[in-house]
C-alpha positions in Angstrom: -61.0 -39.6 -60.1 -64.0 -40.9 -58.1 -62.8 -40.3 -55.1 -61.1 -37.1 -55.6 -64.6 -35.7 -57.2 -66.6 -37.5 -53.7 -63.8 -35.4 -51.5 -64.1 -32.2 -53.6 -68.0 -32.5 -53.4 -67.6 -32.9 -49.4 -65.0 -29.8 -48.8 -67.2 -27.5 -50.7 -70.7 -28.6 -48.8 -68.9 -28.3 -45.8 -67.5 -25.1 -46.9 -70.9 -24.0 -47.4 -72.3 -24.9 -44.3 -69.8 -23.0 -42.5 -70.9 -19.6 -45.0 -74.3 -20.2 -43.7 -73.5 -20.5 -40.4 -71.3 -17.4 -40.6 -73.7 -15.4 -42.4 -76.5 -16.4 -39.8 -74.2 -14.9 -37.1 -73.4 -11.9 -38.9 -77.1 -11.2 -39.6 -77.9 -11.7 -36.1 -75.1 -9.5 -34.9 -76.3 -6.8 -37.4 -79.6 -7.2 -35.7 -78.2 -6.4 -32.7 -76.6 -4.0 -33.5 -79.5 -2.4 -34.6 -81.4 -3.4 -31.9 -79.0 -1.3 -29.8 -78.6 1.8 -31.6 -82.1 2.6 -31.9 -82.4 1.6 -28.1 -79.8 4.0 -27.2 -81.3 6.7 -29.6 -85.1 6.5 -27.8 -83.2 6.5 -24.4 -82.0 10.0 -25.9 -84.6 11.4 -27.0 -86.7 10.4 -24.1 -83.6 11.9 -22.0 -83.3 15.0 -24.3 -87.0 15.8 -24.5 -87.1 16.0 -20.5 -84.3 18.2 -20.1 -84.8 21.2 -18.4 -82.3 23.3 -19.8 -80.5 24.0 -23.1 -77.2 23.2 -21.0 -78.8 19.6 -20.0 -79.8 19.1 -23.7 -76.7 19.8 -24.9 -75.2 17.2 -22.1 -78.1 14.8 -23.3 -76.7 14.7 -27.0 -73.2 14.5 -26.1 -73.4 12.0 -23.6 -75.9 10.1 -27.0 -72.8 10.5 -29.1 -69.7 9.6 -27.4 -71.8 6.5 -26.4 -72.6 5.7 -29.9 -68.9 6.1 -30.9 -67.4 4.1 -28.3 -70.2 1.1 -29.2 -68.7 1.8 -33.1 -64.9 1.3 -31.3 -66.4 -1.7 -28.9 -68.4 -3.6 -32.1 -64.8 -2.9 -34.4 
């Protein structure tokens, strides 16, 4: 009983080591992630706030958009 309680005890502290380190990750990806979008959404703005024309605007946001969408696809 000893030693099946001393091998229980072991699985489930390494089990939680590995949560940790897989939460860690996740956190930093989601942090990333972040870190991306609101990258790409200043690039944007910067972009859409020089354009010239309601035309280039308009090419500003869509380029903004398909880029985000693909990232969504990429990250998926």
């Amino acid at each position: 009983i000893s030693k099946a309680a001393q091998t229980a005890s072991e699985q489930l502290n390494v089990q939680a080591t590995q949560a940790r380190d897989n939460a860690a990750k996740a956190g930093l990806k989601i942090l990333e992630v972040a870190k991306e979008d609101a990258d790409a959404g200043f690039a944007a703005m910067r972009d859409l706030l020089a354009a010239k024309s309601p035309l280039e605007a308009f090419d500003v946001s869509t380029k903004y958009w398909r880029g985000r969408l693909e990232a969504r696809i990429a990250q998926a």
